[in-house]
Structure formats: structure tokens, C-alpha cells
N, C-alpha and C positions, 0 to 999 in steps of 0.2 A: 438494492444494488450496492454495494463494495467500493470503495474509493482505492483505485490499484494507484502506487504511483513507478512511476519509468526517469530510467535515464536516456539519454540522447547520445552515442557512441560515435557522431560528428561534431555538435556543437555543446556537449557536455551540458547542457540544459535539463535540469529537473523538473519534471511535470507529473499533475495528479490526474487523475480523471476518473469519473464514475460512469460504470461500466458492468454491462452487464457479465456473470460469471462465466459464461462460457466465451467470451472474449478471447483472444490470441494475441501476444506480439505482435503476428503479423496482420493485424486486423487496425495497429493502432500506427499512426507517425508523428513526427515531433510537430506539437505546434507553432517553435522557432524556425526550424528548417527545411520542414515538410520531409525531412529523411526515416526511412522505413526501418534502419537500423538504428535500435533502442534494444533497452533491457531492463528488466520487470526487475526493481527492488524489494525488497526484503523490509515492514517498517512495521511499528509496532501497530498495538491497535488498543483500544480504550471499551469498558464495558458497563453500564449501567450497575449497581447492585440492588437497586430498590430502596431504595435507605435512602431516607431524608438530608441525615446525616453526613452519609458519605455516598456525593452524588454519582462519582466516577472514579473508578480505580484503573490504574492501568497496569503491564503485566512487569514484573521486576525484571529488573537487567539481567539477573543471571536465569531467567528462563524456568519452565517448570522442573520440580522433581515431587518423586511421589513414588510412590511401591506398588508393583506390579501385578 
């Protein structure tokens, strides 16, 4: 399951929660204000690569590129 995190569009409170995918906004509320209006941010995310060496990479700020 996916750690989504939301904003809180009342009380400006940032929250994570793990969740399963097929999930909705409207399935979720703040846990400060119990209000239904929130909205699904946008955050990076971090990935294993198997390597001893290099435990966890995560993805660079400017985003993918690559050829089509």
C-alpha cells in the first residue's frame, strides 16, 4: 500500500497516510479537523536499487528525461 500525502484546504494541515490504491479524496478527512475538503499532493518518492552500496536513490529534481 502507497503512503498518499494531502493537504487540509481548512486548517492547512499536512498529512500522510497509507492507503490503499484505489482510495479517493473523498474517501479521506483531515485528521486535525475532521473537514472533507483536502487535496492530494504531489511528493517524491525513493526506491531500493539492490546495491549494498547504494541503499536508496531517490528521483532528481529535475525529473525524468530520455528518448522516446
Amino acid at each position: 500500500m502507497p503512503i498518499y500525502e494531502y493537504e487540509c484546504l481548512v486548517c492547512k494541515e499536512r498529512f500522510s497516510l497509507l492507503q490503499n490504491m484505489g482510495c479517493s479524496e473523498r474517501e479521506t478527512a483531515c485528521p486535525n479537523c475532521s473537514s472533507a475538503d483536502i487535496r492530494k499532493l504531489i511528493s517524491s518518492f525513493c526506491c531500493s536499487s539492490g546495491s549494498e552500496k547504494n541503499v536508496a536513490t531517490s528521483l532528481p529534481s529535475g525529473g525524468f528525461s530520455g528518448s522516446g
